[in-house]
C-alpha positions as CSV (number, residue, x, y, z in Angstrom):
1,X,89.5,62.4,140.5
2,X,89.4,59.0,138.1
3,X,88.2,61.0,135.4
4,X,90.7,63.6,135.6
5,X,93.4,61.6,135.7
6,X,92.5,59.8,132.9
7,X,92.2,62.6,131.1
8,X,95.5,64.3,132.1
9,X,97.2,60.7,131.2
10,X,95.5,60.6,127.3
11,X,96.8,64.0,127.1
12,X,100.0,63.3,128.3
13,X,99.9,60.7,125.6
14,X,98.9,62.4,122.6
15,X,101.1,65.6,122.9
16,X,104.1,63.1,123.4
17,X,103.6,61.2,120.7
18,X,103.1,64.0,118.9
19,X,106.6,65.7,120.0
20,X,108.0,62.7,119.4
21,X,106.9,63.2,116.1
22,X,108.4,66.8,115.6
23,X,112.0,65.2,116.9
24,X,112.1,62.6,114.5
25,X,110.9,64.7,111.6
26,X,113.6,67.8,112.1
27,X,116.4,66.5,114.5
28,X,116.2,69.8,116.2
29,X,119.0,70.1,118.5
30,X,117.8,69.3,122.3
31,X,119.1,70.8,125.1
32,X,117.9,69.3,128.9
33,X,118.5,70.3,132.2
34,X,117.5,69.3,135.7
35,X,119.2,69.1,139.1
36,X,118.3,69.8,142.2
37,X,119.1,73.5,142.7
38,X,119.9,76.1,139.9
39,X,117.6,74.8,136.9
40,X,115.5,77.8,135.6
41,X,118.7,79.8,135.9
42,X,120.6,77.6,134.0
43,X,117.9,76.8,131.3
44,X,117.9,81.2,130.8
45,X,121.4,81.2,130.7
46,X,121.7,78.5,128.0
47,X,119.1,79.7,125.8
48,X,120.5,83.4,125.6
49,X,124.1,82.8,124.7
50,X,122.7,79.9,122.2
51,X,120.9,82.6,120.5
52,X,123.5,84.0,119.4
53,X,124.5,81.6,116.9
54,X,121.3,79.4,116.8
55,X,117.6,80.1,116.7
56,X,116.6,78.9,120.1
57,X,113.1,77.7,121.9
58,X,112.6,77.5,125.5
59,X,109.6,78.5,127.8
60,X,109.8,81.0,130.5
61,X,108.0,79.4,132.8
62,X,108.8,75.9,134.8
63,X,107.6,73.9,132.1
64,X,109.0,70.4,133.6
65,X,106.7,67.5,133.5
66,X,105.1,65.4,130.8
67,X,102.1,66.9,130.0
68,X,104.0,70.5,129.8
69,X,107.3,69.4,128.2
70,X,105.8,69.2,124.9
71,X,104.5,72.7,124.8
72,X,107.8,74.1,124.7
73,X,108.7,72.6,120.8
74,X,105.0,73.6,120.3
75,X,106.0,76.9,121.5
76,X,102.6,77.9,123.2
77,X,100.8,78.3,126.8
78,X,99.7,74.9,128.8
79,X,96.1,74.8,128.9
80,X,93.7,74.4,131.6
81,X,92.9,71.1,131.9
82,X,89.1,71.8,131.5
83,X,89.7,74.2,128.4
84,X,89.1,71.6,125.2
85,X,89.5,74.6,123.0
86,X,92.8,75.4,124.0
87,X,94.0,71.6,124.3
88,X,92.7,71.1,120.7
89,X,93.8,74.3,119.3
90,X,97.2,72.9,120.6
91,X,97.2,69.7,118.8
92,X,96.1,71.8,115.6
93,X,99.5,73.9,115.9
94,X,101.6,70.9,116.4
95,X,100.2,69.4,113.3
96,X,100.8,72.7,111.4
97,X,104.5,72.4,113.0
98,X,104.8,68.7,111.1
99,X,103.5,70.1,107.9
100,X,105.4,73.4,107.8
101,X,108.8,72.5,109.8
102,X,110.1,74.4,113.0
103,X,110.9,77.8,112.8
104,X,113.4,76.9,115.4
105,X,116.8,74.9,115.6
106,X,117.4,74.3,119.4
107,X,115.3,73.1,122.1
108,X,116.2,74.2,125.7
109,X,113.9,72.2,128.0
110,X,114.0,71.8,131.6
111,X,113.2,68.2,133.7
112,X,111.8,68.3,136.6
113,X,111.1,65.7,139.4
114,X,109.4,64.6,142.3
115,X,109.1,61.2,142.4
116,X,111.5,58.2,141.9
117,X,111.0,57.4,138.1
118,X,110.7,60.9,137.0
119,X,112.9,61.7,135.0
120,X,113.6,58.7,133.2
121,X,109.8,58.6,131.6
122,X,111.3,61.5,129.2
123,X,113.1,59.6,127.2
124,X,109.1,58.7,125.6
125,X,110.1,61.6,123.3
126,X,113.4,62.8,124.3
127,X,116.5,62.2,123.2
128,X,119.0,65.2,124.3
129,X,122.0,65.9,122.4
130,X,123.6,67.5,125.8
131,X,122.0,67.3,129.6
132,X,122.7,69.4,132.3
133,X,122.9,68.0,135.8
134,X,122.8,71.8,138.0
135,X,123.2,69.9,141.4
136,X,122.3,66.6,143.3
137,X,121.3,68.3,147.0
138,X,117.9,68.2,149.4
139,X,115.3,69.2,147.4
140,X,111.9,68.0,146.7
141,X,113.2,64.9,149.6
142,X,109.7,64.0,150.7
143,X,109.6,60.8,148.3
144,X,113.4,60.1,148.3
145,X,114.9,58.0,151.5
146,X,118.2,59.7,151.1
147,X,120.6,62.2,149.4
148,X,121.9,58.5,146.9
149,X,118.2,58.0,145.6
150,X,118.4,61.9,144.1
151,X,121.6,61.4,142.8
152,X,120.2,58.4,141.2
153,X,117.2,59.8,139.9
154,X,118.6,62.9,138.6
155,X,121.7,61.5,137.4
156,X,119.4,59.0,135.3
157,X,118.8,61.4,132.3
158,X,122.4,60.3,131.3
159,X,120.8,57.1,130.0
160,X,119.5,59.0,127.0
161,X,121.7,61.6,126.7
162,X,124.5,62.1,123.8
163,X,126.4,64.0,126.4
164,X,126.3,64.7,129.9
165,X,127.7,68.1,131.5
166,X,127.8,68.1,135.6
167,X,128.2,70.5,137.6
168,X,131.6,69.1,139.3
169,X,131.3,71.3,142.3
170,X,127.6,70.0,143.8
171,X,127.6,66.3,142.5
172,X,129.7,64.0,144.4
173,X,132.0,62.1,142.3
174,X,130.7,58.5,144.2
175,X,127.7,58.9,142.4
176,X,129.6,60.1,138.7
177,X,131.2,56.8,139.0
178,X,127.9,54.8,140.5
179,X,125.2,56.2,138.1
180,X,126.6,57.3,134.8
181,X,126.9,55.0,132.0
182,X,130.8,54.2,130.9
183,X,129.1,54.6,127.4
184,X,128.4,58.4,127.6
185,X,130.1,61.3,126.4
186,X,131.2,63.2,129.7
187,X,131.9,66.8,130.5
188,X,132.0,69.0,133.8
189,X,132.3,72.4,134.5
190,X,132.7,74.3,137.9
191,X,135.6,76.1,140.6
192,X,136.6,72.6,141.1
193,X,138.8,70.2,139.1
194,X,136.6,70.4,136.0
195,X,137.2,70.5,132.3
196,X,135.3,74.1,132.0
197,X,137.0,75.4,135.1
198,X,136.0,78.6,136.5
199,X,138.0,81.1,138.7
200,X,137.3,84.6,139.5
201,X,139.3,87.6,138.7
202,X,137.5,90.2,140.3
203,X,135.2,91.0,142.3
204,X,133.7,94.3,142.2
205,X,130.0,95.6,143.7
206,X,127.4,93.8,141.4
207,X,129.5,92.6,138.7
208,X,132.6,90.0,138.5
209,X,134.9,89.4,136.1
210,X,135.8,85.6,135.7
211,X,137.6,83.0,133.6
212,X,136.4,80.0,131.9
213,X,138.7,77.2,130.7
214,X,137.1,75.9,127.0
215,X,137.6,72.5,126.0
216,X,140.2,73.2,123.7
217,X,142.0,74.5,126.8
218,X,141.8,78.7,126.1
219,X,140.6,80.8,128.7
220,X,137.9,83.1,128.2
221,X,137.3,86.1,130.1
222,X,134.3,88.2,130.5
223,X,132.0,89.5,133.4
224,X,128.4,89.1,134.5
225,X,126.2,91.4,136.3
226,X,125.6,89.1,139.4
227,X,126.2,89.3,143.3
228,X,127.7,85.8,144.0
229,X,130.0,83.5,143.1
230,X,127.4,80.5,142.9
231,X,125.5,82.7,140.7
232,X,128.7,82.3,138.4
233,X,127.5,78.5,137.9
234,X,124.7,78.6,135.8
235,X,126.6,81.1,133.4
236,X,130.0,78.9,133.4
237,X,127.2,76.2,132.4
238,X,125.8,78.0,129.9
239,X,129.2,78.1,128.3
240,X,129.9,74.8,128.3
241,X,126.9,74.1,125.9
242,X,127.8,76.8,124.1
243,X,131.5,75.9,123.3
244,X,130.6,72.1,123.1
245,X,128.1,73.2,120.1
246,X,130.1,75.3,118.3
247,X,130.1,79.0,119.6
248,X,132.8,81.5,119.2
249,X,134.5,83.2,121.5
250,X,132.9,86.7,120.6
251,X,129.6,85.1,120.4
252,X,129.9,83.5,123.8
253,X,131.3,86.9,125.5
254,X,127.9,88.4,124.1
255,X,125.7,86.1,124.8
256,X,126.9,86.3,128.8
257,X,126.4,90.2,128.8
258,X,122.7,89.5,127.7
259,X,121.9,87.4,130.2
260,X,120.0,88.6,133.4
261,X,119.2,87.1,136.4
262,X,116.2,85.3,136.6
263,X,113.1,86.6,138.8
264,X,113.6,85.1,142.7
265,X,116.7,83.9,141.5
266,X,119.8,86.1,143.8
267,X,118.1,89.5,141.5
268,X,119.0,93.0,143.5
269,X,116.7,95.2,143.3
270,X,116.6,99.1,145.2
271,X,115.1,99.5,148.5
272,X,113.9,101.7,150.5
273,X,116.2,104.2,152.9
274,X,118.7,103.7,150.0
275,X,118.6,99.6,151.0
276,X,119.8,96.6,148.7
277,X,117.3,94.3,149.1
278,X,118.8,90.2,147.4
279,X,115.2,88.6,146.1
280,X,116.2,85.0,146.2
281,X,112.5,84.5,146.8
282,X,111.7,81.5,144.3
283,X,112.7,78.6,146.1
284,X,115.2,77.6,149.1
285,X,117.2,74.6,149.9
286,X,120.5,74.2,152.6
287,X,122.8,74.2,149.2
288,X,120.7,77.6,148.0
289,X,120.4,79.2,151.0
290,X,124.0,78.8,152.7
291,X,125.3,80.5,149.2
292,X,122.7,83.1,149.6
293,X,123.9,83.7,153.0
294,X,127.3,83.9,151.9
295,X,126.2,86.6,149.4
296,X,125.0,88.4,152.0
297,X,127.5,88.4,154.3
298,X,129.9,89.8,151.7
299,X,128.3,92.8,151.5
300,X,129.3,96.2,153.0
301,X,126.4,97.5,154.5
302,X,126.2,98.9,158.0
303,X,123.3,96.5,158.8
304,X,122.2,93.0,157.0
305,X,119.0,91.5,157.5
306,X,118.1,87.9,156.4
307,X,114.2,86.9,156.1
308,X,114.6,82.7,155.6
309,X,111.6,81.1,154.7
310,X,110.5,77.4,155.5
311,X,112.2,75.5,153.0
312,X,109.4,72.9,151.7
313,X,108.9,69.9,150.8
314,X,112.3,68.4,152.4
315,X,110.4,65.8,153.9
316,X,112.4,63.7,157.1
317,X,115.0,65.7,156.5
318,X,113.6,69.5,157.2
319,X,114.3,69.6,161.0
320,X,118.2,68.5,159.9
321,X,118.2,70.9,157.1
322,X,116.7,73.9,159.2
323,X,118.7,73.4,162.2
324,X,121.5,73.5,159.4
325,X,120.6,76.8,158.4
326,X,120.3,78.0,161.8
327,X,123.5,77.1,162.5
328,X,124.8,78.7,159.5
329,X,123.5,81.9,160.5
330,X,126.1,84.4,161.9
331,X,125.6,86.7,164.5
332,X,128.7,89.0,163.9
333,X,127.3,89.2,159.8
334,X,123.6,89.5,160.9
335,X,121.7,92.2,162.5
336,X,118.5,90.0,162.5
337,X,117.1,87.1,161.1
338,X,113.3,87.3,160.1
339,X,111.7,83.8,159.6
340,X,108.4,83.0,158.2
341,X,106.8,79.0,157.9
342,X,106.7,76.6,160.2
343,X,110.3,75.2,160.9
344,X,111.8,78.4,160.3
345,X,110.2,79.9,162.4
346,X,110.6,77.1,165.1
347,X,113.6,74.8,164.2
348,X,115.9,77.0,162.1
349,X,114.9,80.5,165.0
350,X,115.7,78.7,168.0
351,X,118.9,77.3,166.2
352,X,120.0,80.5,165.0
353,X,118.7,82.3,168.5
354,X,121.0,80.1,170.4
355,X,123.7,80.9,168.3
356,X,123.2,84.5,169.3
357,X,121.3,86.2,166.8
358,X,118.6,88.5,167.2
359,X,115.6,86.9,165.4
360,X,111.7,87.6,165.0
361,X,109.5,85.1,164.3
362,X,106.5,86.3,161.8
363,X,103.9,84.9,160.5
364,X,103.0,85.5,157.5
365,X,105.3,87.3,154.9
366,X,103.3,90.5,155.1
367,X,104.2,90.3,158.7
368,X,108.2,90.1,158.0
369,X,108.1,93.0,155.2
370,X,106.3,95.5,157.8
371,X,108.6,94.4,160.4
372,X,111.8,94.7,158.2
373,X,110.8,98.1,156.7
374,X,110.3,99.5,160.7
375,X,114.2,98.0,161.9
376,X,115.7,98.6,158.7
377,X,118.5,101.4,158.6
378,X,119.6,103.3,155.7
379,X,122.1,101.7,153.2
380,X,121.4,98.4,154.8
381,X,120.6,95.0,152.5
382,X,118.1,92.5,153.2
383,X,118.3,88.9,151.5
384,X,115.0,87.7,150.7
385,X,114.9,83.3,150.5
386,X,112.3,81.1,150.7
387,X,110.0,78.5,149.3
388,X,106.4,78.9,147.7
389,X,103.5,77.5,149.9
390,X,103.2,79.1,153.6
391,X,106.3,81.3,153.2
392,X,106.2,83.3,149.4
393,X,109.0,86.3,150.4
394,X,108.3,87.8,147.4
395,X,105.3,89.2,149.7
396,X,108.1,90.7,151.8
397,X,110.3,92.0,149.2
398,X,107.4,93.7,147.8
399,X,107.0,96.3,150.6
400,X,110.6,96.8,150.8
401,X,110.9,98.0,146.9
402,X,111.6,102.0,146.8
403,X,110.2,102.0,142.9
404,X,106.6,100.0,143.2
405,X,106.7,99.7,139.9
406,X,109.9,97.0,140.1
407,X,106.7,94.9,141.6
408,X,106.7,93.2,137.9
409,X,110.2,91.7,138.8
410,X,109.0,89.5,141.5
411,X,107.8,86.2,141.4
412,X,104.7,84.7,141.6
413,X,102.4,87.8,141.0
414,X,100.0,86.2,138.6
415,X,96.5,86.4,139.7
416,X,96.5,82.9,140.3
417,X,99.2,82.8,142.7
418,X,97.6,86.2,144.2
419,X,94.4,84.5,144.4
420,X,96.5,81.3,146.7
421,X,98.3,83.6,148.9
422,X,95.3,85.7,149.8
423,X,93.6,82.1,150.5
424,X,96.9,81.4,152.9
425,X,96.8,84.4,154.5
426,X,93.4,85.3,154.5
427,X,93.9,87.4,158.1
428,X,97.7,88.6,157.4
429,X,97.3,91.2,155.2
């Protein structure tokens, strides 16, 4: 485990150094996002209306620590850690990148962070012309004594940062005041009171049609193929970069009607007996999931099913923020409630039960799609939330899909995530 580490730290250390290099060298324009909720959506949304002015660089997968930041300007796969081919080959391209220049102009990274300390140990090689700041909720709580700490840590990046653009609704404005410097450039967006305020015009199934207020104070209008309003968020954020570095109007309006949600991330997809099934499998938090139940709720369906996953890595918290949830759940909008993972299936069931809702405890997510696909009536939608270890939905979703081959739009179906949740649910199959 020494030796490992070591070696994961002098990697850390010579693809940094030599990003750092890159920056310096071309000035590329950089891009950063984190937050607790709402990152990987964002990041997506930024990079494709940015690409319609700009030549953009980002990495589709959750390339948010140290040793993976760097591979986004190199533009190529992280290695294994025991591959000194790839690790080398790497280094080689990165070199080639310093003699022959970037074949890029933007930089859309995302930050990531479980530990105190996180996210300030970017500014090594980072230096972002604009950061995002999606949310400061319970997430990732099990090294953080309280909902101030995140705020603090996530709020840090403005310390580097040009500018700093916050999501207005999901940040409280205590800790705007407490944690950002007076010295940087600041800029919010959101339904609240926000300088890119957002307001919905209509509403119809599977698409809205919403308003954004630019800096310069003209409205644009457009519409997005998404099923809830916080799914709005990420898109109005998108904007915000956009207009802050220079887009058009027209170019803007495009680059929204590209953009598609994200895999896990509030994405409908058909299912069987004519069903709507919401895959909001990737990750779940109280924030995420009340707005996925709201989402739900919405919906005209004669019956609506919610499977609600443990929500990891909360820490002290998770019997507060499961018992939230349960609470949250509504017997007159829900038919049933199917929970998988240990507190769900404990804490955030007998909350929910108590409540009066009809809920089945499974366990495994195998379990919860075969149970789902028996009690599920035609035309009726099923929301799909959870988190990754012990729970992984997407295992649900997947025998609730009326096209099998839509099983490429789920999360997690690499072999090396197959390989883990065989592992976890060796006997649930």
């Amino acid at each position: 485990m020494a030796i490992k580490s070591y070696v994961k730290k002098r990697l850390e250390k010579l693809f940094t150094n030599q990003t750092n290099r890159i920056v310096k060298k071309y000035k590329p324009i950089i891009v950063a996002v984190t937050g607790s909720v709402g990152k990987t959506s964002t990041k997506h949304a930024i990079a494709t209306v940015l690409a319609e002015k700009y030549r953009v660089q980002f990495q589709e997968g959750n390339y948010n620590t140290e040793i993976s930041v760097p591979f986004i300007f190199l533009g190529r796969p992280l290695p294994n850690l025991y591959n000194p081919f790839g690790w080398y080959a790497a280094w080689l391209h990165g070199q080639k990148i310093l003699r022959n220049g970037l074949a890029y102009e933007v930089v859309v990274v995302e930050i990531g962070t479980d530990y105190p300390g996180d996210v300030i140990r970017f500014q090594k090689f980072l230096r972002p012309n604009i950061s995002i700041v999606t949310a400061v909720s319970e997430e990732h709580m099990e090294f953080f004594p309280d909902l101030e700490a995140v705020a603090k840590e996530e709020l840090s990046i403005a310390n580097y940062s040009d500018a700093l653009l916050v999501n207005a609704d999901d940040i409280a404005e205590e800790y705007l005041q407490k944690y950002i410097p007076r010295n940087v450039e600041l800029h919010s967006y959101g339904f609240k009171h926000s300088e890119y305020k957002l307001s919905i015009n209509k509403d119809a199934k599977q698409v809205m049609q919403f308003s954004v207020i630019l800096g310069s104070g003209q409205e644009l209008t457009t519409k997005a193929r998404v099923l809830a309003e916080h799914s709005l968020k990420p898109i109005a954020g998108a904007i915000a970069v956009a207009d802050l570095l220079g887009l058009d109007e027209k170019q803007i309006i495009n680059g929204v009607h590209n953009f598609k949600p994200v895999p896990g991330r509030m994405q409908v997809l058909n299912g069987i007996k004519n069903s709507i099934i919401i895959d909001d499998s990737y990750n779940s938090s109280p924030l995420a999931c009340k707005a996925a139940l709201d989402a739900l709720y919405k919906q005209e369906a004669p019956q609506h099913i919610a499977i609600l996953g443990m929500m990891n890595e909360l820490g002290n918290f998770s019997e507060a923020a499961h018992r939230e949830i349960g609470e949250y759940c509504d017997p007159k909008k829900l038919d049933l409630v199917v929970t998988v993972g240990k507190d769900a299936k404990t804490i955030l069931a007998d909350t929910a039960e108590a409540k009066g809702c009809h809920v089945a405890r499974c366990d495994s997510p195998y379990q919860a799609g075969k149970l789902v696909a028996e009690r599920l009536k035609e035309n009726g939608v099923v929301l799909a939330k959870g988190s990754q270890n012990g729970v992984f939905t997407e295992e649900a979703v997947k025998q609730l899909l009326a096209d099998g081959g839509d099983v490429f739009k789920l999360v997690r179906q690499s072999d090396f995530w197959m390989a883990k949740k065989r592992a976890q649910f060796a006997d649930a199959e």
